[in-house]
C-alpha positions in Angstrom: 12.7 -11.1 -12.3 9.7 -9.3 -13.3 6.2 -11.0 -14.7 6.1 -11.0 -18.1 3.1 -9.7 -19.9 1.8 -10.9 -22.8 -1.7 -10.6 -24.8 -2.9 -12.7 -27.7 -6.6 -11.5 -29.6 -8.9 -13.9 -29.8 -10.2 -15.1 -33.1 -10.3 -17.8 -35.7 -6.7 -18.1 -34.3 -4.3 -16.2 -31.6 -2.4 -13.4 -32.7 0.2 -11.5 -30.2 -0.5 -8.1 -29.5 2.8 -6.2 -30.5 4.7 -4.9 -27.6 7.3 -1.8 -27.9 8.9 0.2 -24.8 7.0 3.5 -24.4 8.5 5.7 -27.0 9.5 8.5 -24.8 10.4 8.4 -20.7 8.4 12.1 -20.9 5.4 10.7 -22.2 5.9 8.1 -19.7 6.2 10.6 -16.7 3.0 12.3 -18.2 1.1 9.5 -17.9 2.1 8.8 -14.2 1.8 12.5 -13.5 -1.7 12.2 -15.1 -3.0 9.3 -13.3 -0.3 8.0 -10.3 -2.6 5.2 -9.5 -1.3 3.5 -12.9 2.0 3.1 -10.8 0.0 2.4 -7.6 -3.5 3.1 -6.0 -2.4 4.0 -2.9 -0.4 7.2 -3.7 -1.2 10.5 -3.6 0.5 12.8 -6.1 2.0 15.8 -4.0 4.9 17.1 -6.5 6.6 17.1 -10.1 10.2 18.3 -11.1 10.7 19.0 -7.3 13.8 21.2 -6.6 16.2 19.9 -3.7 18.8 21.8 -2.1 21.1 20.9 -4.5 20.3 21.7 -7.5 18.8 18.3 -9.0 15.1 18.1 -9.4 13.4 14.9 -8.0 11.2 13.8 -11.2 8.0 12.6 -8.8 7.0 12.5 -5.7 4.0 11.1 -3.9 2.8 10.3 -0.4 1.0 6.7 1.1 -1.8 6.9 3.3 0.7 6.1 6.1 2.5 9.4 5.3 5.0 8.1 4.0 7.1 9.6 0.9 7.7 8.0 -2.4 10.6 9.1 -4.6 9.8 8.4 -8.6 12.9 8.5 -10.8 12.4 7.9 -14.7 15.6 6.2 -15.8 15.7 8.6 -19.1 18.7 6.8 -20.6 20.7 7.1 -17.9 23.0 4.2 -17.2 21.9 1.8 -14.0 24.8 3.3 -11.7 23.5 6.9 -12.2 20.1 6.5 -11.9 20.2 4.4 -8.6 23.0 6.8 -7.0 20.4 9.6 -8.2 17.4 8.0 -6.0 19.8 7.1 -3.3 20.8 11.1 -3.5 17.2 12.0 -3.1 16.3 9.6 -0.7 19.2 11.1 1.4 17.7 14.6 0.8 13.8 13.5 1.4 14.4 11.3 4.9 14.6 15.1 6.5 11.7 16.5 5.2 9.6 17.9 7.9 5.4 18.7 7.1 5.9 21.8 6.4 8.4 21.0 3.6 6.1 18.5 1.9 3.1 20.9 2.6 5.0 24.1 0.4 6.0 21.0 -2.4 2.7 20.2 -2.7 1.3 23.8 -2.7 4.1 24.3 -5.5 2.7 21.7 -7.3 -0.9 22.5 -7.3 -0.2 26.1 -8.1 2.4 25.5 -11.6 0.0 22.1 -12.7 -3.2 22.3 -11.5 -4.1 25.8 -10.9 -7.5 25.4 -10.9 -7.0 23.3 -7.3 -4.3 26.2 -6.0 -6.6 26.8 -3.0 -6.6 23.1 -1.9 -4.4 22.0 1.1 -2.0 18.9 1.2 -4.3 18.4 4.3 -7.3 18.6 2.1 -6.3 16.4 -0.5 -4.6 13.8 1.9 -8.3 13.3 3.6 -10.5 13.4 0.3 -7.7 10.6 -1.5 -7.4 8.1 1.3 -11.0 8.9 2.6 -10.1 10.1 6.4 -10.6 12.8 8.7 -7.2 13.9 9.6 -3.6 13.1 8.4 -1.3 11.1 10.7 0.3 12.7 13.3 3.9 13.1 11.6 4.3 12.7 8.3 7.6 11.2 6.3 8.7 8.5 9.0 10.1 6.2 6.4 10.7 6.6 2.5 10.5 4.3 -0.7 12.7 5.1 -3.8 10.6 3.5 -7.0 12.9 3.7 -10.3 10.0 3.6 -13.3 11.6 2.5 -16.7 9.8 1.9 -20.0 12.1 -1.3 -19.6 14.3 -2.7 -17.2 17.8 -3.8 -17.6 19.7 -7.3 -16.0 22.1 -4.0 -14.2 19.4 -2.1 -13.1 18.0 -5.3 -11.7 20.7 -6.2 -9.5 21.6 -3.8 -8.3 18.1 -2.8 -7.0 17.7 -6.4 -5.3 21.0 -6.2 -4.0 20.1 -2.8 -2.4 17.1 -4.1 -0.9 18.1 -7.6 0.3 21.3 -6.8 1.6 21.4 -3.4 2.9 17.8 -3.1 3.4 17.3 -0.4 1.6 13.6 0.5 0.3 14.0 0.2 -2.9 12.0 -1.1 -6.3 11.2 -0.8 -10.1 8.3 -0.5 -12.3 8.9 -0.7 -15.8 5.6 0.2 -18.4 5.2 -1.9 -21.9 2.6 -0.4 -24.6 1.1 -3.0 -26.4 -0.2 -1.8 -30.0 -3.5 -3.2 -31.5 -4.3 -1.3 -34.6 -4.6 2.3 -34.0 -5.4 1.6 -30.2 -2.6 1.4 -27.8 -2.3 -0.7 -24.2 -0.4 0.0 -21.3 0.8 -2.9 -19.1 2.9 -2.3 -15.9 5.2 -4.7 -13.7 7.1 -4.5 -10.6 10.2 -6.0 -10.4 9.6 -7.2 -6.5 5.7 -7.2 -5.0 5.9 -4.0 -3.0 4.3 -5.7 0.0 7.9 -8.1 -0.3 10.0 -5.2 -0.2 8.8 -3.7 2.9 8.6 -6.8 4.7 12.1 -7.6 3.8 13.6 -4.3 4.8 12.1 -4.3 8.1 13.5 -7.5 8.9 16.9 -6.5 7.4 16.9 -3.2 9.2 15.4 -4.3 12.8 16.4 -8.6 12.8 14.1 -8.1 16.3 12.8 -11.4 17.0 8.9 -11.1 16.2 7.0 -10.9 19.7 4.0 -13.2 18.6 1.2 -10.2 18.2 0.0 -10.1 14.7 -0.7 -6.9 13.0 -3.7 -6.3 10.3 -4.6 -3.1 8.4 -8.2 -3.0 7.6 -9.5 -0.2 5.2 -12.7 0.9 6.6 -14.0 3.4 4.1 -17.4 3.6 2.1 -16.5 -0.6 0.6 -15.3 -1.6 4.6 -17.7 -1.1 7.3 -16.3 -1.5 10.6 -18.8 -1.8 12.7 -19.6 -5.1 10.3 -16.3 -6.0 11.1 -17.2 -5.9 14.7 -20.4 -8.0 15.0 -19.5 -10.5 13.0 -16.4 -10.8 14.0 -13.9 -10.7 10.7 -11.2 -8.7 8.9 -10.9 -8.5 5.4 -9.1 -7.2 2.5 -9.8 -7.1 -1.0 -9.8 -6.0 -4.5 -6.1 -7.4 -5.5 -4.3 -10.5 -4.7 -1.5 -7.7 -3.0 -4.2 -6.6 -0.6 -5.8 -10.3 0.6 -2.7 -12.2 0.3 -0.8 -11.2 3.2 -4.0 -12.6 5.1 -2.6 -15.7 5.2 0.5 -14.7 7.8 -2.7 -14.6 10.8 -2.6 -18.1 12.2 -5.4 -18.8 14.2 -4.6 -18.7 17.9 -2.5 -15.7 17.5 -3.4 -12.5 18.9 -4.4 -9.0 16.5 -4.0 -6.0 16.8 -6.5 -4.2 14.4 -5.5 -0.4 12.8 -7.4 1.9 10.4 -4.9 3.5 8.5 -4.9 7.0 7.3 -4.6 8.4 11.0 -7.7 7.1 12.3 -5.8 4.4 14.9 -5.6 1.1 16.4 -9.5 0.0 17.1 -9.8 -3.8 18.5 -7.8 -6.9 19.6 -8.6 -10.3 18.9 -7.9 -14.0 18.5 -7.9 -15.2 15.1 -9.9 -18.4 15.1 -10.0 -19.7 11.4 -7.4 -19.4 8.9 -8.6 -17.0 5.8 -11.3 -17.6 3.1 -12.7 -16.2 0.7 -15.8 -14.2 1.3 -18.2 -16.8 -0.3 -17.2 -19.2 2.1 -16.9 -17.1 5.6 -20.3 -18.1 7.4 -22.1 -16.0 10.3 -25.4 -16.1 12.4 -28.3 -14.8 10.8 -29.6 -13.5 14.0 -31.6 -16.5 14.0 -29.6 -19.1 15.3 -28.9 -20.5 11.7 -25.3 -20.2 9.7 -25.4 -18.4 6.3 -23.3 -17.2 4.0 -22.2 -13.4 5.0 -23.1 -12.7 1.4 -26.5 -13.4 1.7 -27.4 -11.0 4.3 -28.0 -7.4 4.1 -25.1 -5.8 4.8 -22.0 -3.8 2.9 -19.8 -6.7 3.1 -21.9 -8.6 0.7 -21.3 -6.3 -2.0 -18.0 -7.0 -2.4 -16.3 -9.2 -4.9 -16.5 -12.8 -4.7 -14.5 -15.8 -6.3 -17.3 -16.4 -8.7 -16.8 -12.8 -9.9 -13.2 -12.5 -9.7 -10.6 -14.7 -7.9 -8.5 -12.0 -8.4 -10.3 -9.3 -6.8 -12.5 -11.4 -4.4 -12.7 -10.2 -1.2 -11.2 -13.1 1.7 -11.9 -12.5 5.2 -10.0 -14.0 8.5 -12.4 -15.1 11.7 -11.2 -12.9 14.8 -12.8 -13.4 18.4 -13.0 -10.0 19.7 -11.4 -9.3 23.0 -12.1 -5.7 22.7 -13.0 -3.1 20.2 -13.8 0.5 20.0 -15.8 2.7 17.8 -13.8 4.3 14.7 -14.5 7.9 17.2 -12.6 5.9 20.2 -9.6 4.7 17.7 -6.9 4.4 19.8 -3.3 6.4 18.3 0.0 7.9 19.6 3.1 9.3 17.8 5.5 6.7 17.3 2.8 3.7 16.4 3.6 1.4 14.1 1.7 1.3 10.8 1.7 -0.9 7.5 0.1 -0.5 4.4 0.2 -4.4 4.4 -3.4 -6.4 5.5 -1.5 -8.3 7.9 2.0 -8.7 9.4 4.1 -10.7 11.4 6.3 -7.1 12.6 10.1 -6.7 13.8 10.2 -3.2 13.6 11.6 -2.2 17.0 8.7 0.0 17.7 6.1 -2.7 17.3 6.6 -3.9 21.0 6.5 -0.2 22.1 3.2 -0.3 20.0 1.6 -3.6 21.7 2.5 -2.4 25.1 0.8 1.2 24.7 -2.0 -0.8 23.4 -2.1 -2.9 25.9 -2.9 0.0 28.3 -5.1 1.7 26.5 -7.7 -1.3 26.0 -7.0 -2.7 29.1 -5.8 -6.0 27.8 -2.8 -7.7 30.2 -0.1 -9.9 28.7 -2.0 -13.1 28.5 -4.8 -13.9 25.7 
């Protein structure tokens, strides 16, 4: 079941905040084509009304900074049957995509809604959204299908987890609730299943590999992340939303990491985790003078992010890793057919995780033992 959301105004006593569906699924898929991040803020936009090759137009369609493609189907008052056999019917037509195909989408796109950007790439974009200097290698290795409702139905509900749990399909909802206060208006959003839950369940359905004991963590190194911070004081981190520093927890110290920077930059240092994760307030390092501080009192970018005190929610937590080696962001190491998750950490089964480690292996030098 999805979270409930409920607001109450503060005052000489609570009052509920009315809450109505959004009045129209249109005004809906404006708002979403408007601002995608409302949905989720790691997707990029890249297509509206998109024509397939048979006839039907896909309502949205957006890309990760993985590459990979996200279908967006508005329910429109369609029963649950025909709007889940309409995402499984695009998904069937989106899986053979190939870049060029999403690259003339998204030059459709930009040319009919935002003209004023018609000379900007899918390249372009890709770089300036998920802050990187290239796009990965091969786009549209895997596909989500998201249904987006202004609410969600007990059918449309199971038949979505039954997709996902038991043929592994990746699938999920979103449904959107306007809360009205007066003449101002609210939007709240929840997802049926966390997102990070849904790909972590559909690559054990689909693989059931046994896991090969090398942990996998996705650290963001942009203008908040520095990784050459990450390197001398030997952490990883995520931040800014408990679906971003919760998977943390799966690294068990003792366990061996393998370290990517997504967007296409690559796989950049192997470690053993040493400490289980903490928040940021409480993950100590040498001051350079032989004395243990709080990496939030020193000089550095790391300090500026959010702590517990701030925001529990958004606090940055951080995991202890003891370097075995690491390279420069420059140096990252990446090869078609490398595993990547948008997840901070992950215990993989994906059958080309061990293809992954063993490449890696090579290319840092590292044999099989710790």
């Amino acid at each position: 079941m999805p979270i409930e959301v409920g607001i109450w105004k503060l005052g000489g006593r609570l009052q509920p905040v009315a809450f109505t569906g959004m009045d129209s699924e249109s005004r809906l898929e404006s708002v979403l084509a408007c601002d995608i991040s409302v949905a989720d803020p790691g997707w990029l936009l890249i297509g509206r009304q998109v024509p397939t090759a048979f006839g039907k137009f896909i309502d949205l369609l957006a890309i990760d900074a993985e590459g990979q493609l996200i279908v967006i189907e508005l329910k429109k008052n369609r029963t649950p049957r025909e709007v889940v056999a309409q995402l499984l019917d695009y998904g069937s037509w989106v899986r053979n995509l190939e870049d060029d195909e999403i690259a003339t989408i998204f030059e459709a796109f930009v040319n009919k809604y935002h003209p004023e950007h018609k000379a900007t790439s899918l390249d372009e974009a890709f770089c300036e959204r998920f802050k990187v200097e290239e796009m990965p290698e091969s786009l549209n290795e895997a596909h989500k299908l998201v249904l987006v409702a202004s609410e969600l139905d007990d059918s449309s509900e199971r038949i979505i987890t039954y997709l996902a749990e038991e043929y592994g399909v990746s699938i999920n909802a979103v449904f959107f609730r306007v809360f009205r206060d007066g003449q101002s208006e609210y939007l709240s959003r929840a997802w049926l299943t966390d997102p990070g839950q849904v790909e972590a369940r559909v690559e054990a359905k689909r693989e059931k590999l046994p896991w090969n004991g090398e942990f996998y963590a996705s650290y963001g190194a942009d203008e908040d992340r520095d990784w050459e911070e990450a390197r001398k004081y030997g952490f990883i981190s995520a931040g800014g939303g408990a679906w971003y520093s919760r998977t943390l927890s799966t690294l068990e110290p003792g366990g061996r990491v393998w370290v990517n920077i997504p967007g296409g930059v690559g796989y950049v240092g192997v470690g053993i985790v040493k400490e289980s994760v903490v928040p940021i307030d409480e993950f100590m390092v040498d001051n350079g003078n032989g004395k243990k501080v709080p990496i939030t009192t020193l000089p550095v970018r790391a300090a500026k992010h959010t702590t517990m005190a701030q925001d529990p929610e958004k606090a940055e937590h951080m995991v202890r890793v003891e370097w075995i080696k690491t390279v420069p962001l420059k140096d990252a190491v990446k090869e078609k057919g490398f595993f990547g998750n948008q997840n901070s950490a992950a215990k993989p089964r994906a059958k080309n995780w061990a293809f992954t480690v063993e490449r890696l292996r090579q290319r840092f030098g590292i044999d099989n033992g710790k």
